[in-house]
N, C-alpha and C positions, 0 to 999 in steps of 0.2 A: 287518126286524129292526133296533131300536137299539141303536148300541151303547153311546149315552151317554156318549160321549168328552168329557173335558175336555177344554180348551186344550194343558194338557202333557200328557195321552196321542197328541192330535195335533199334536204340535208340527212334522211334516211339513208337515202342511195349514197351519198359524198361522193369521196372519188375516189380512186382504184387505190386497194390495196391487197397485197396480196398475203396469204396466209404464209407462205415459206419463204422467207430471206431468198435472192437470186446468186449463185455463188460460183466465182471460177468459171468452166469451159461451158463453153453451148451445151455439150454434152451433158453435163453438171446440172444445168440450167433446167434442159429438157426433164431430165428425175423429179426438179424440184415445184412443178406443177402444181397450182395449189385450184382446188376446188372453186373457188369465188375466183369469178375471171373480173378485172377490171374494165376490160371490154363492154360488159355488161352495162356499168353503172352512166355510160350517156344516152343506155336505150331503156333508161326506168322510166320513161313518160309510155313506154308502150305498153305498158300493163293498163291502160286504160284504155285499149283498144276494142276489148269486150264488152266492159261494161263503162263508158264514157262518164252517165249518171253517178252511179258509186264511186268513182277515181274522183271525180269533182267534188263531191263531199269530203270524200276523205283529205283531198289536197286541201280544201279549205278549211278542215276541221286543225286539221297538223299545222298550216301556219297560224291558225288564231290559237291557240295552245302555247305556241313558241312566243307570243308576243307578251310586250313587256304589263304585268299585272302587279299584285301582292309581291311577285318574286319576279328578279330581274333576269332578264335577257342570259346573263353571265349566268347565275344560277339554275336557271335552270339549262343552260346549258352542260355545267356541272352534271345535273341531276342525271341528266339522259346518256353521257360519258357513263356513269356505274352504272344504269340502268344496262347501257349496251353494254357492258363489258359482263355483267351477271346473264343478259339473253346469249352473248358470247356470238352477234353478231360482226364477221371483219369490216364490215361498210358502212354503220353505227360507229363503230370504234374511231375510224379513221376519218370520218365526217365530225363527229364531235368531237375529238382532240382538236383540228383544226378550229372550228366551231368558238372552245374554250379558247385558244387563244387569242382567236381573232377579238375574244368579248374580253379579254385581260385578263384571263387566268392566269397563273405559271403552274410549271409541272408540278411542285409543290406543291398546291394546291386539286391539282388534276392526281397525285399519286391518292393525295388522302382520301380523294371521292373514292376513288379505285378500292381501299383497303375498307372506305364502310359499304361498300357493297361486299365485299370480299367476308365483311364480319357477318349479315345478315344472309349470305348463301351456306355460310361455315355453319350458322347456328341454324338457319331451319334443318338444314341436312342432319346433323344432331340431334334435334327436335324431333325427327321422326324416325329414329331409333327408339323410341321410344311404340313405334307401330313393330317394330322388330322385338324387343322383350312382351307385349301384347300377344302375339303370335305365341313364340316361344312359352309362354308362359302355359298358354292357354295347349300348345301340341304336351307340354309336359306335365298336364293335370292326369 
């Protein structure tokens, strides 16, 4: 079953991107193979092949989410760029980058999303150092 998704119905999947730069000789090329095949990303309507009922929910839950509310289109397009880039998703990454621009972001504005994601993975990771002196503490009584 198709589900004939556009681009922005799966803006999850986007479009191909690949994890390693493609560089110099075939040979070169062939090394630099990266796990997320681009290939992939026009057969994301097949994951609903099993379960037809649940992929329909969820497609229609994901685009009333992205539509314009309290927070706009741009914004939240914003949001889901640091989001994917903290889940460290390549196919998020490169669907929202497009995404932002298309909604008038500039990189500018796309770096800064990037670095307050970047501040809030920096500090829980930090934050739970504090499970590490707990421990520690508790092996050195």
């Amino acid at each position: 079953m198709g589900w004939n998704l556009t681009s922005a119905d799966r803006t999850c999947a986007g479009r191909g991107f690949a994890l390693w730069p493609v560089f110099g000789t075939e040979k070169e090329s062939a090394l630099m193979e990266s796990y997320y095949d681009p290939k992939d990303l026009p057969k994301f309507d097949e994951i609903a092949q099993d379960a037809p009922d649940l992929a329909k929910r969820f497609f229609d839950y994901y685009a009333s989410v992205f539509e314009e509310g309290e927070l706009t289109e741009r914004e939240k397009a914003l949001i889901a760029l640091a989001v994917a880039h903290t889940i460290q998703c390549p196919y998020c990454i490169d669907a929202y980058t497009q995404a932002c621009l298309e909604k008038g972001s500039n990189l500018t504005e796309m770096t800064e999303a990037l670095h307050v994601a970047v501040a809030i993975r920096g500090g829980a990771s930090l934050v739970h150092g504090l499970q590490m002196r707990n421990v520690a503490a508790k092996i050195s009584l």
